[in-house]
N, C-alpha and C positions, 0 to 999 in steps of 0.2 A: 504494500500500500504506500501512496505517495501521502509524506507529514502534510497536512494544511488540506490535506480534503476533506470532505464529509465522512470521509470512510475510514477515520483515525480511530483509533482505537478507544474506548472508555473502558472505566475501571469496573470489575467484574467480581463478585465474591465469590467464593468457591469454597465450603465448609464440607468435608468426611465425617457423619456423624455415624453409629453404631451402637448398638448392642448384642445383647449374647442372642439375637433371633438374626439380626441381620445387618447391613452396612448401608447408608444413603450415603447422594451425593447432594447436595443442598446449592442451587446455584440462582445467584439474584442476581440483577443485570440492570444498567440506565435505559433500556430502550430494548423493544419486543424481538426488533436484528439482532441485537446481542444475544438476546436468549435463544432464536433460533439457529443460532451459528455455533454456539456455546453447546446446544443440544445434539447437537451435529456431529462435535468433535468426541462427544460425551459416548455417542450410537456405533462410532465406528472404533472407538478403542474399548466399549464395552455392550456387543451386541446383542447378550443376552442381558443384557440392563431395560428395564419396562420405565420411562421417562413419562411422568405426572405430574400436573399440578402440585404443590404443595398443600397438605391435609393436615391441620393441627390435629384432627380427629385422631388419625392412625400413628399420633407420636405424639405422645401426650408431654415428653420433657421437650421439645422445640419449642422456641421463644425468637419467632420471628423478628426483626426491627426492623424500622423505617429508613 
């Protein structure tokens, strides 16, 4: 990507959280491109990975922020 275009890069969290049933990958992003790119790279280095919404329901210690 060329610096000074639209297409620069923003800053991206990326949190591995787990327990003894299972392992997430928790990814917040500035912008929906981010998250579909982000998702992306997430699908091809882990294909049997199932990529959802975030569900406080199904992980009752996550404490999402703003």
């Amino acid at each position: 990507m060329v610096p000074g275009t639209e297409r620069d890069h923003r800053p991206v969290l990326l949190e591995i959280v787990g327990d003894t049933e299972r392992r997430r990958f928790m990814v917040r992003t500035m912008s929906a491109a981010d998250l579909w790119r982000i998702a992306g790279q997430l699908a091809a280095a882990y294909p049997q990975a199932a990529l959802r919404p975030f569900d406080a329901a199904t992980f009752q210690t996550a404490t999402p922020r703003n």
